[in-house]
N, C-alpha and C positions, 0 to 999 in steps of 0.2 A: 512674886515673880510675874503673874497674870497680870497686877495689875499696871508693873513696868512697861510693858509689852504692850497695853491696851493705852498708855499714855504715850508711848512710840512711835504706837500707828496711828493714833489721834492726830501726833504731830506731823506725821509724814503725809496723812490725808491732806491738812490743813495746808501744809506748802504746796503738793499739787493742785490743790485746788486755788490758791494764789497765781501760781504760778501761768495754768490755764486762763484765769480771768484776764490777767497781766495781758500774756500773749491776743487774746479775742480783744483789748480794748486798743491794742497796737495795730490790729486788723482793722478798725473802722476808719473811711474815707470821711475825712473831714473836707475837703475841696483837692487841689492838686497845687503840688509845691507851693509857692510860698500865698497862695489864696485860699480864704477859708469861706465856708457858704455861708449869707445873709453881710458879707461885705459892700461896700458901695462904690461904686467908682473911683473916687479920689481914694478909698482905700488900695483898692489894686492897683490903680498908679501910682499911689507910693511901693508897694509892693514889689512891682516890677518897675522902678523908675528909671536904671538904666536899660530899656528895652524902648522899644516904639510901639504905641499903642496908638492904635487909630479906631476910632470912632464908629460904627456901625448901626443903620438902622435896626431894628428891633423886627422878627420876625412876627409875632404874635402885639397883640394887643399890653400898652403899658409895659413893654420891653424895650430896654438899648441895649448894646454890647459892645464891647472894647474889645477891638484883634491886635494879636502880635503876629508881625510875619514874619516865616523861614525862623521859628524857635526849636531849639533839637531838645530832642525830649526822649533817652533810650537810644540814643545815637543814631534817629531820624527826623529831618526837618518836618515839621508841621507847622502850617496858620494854626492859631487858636484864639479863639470866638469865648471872650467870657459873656454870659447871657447875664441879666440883672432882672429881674421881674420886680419893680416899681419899691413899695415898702418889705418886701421880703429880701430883698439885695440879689448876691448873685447866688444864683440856685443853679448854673448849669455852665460848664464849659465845653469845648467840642475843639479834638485836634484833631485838622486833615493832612496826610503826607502833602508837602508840597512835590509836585512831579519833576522830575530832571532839572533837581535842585544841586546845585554844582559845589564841590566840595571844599570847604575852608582851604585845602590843599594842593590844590589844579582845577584842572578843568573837569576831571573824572569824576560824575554822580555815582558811579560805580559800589564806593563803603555806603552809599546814605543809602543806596538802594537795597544793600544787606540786610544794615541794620536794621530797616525797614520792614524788611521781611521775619526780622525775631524778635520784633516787638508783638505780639501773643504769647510769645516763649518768655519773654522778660516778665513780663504784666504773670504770668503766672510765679514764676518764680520772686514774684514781688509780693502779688496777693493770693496764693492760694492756687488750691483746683477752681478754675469757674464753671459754669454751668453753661451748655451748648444748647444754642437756639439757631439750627440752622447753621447756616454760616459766620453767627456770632457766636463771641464769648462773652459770658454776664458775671460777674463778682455782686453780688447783694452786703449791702452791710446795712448796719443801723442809720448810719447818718445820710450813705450814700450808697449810688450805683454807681459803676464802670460795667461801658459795653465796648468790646476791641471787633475788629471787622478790616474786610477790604471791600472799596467797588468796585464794579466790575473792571474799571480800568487796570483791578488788582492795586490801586492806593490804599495805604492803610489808616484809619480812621478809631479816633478814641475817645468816649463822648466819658463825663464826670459829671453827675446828675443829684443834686439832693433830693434825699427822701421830704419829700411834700406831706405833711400829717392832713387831715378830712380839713381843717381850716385855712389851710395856703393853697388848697386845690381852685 
């Protein structure tokens, strides 16, 4: 009978602990919707080929970036800036609310501006508890970060960052 028992909870260990791993590997930020990190530009414009992507200088050295504007993400308009850092690809994305951005449905910014405002609340109920720095929220995973914010204008802002190992630094 003992030893029933002890092949029971053997097996019932084993599925939770499945079942945990499961969940933590579903938790990791691999890029943001349909882009994944160390892609290359012609990737992400196929990617996002029905969208408009326009072309962006490179803030930093051996950077360019592709922006999509007025993209709703959470039921708030944002630009979003994919960064490419040279033979690493794209390692960073960054979405900002666009401001008294008018609504598919009149003239009323009124929902986007809502929306706008529960997107921290979404991003949690999407990824977790995050960790509070100030007036950010940080999500840490393996492959990537997400940091959610507003500035002071109170825009809301959402950057998607790979983790950089000691070699791509």
């Amino acid at each position: 009978m003992a030893r029933h028992s002890r092949r029971g909870l053997t097996l019932a260990l084993t599925a939770v602990a499945a079942i945990v791993t499961a969940q933590a590997a579903d938790k990791d930020v691999l890029g943001w919707e349909s882009a994944r990190w160390g892609m290359n530009e012609n990737e992400i414009k196929e990617a996002f080929r029905s969208k408009v992507l326009v072309p962006l200088n490179g803030e930093q050295t051996n950077e360019t970036a592709l922006n999509i504007p007025g993209y709703v993400f959470l039921g708030c308009p944002f630009d979003v800036s994919f960064r490419f850092a040279g033979s690493h690809g794209l390692v960073r994305i960054e979405l900002t609310q666009v401001e008294k951005f008018v609504s598919h449905y009149g003239n009323d910014p009124t929902g986007y501006e809502t929306a706008c405002k529960l997107v921290d609340r979404q991003l949690e109920d999407k990824l977790g508890p995050p960790q509070v720095r100030g007036v950010e929220k940080v999500w840490t995973f393996a492959s990537g970060n997400v940091t959610s914010g507003k500035w002071q204008t109170d825009q809301a802002y959402v950057t998607f960052a790979k983790q950089l190992n000691a070699n791509e630094k």
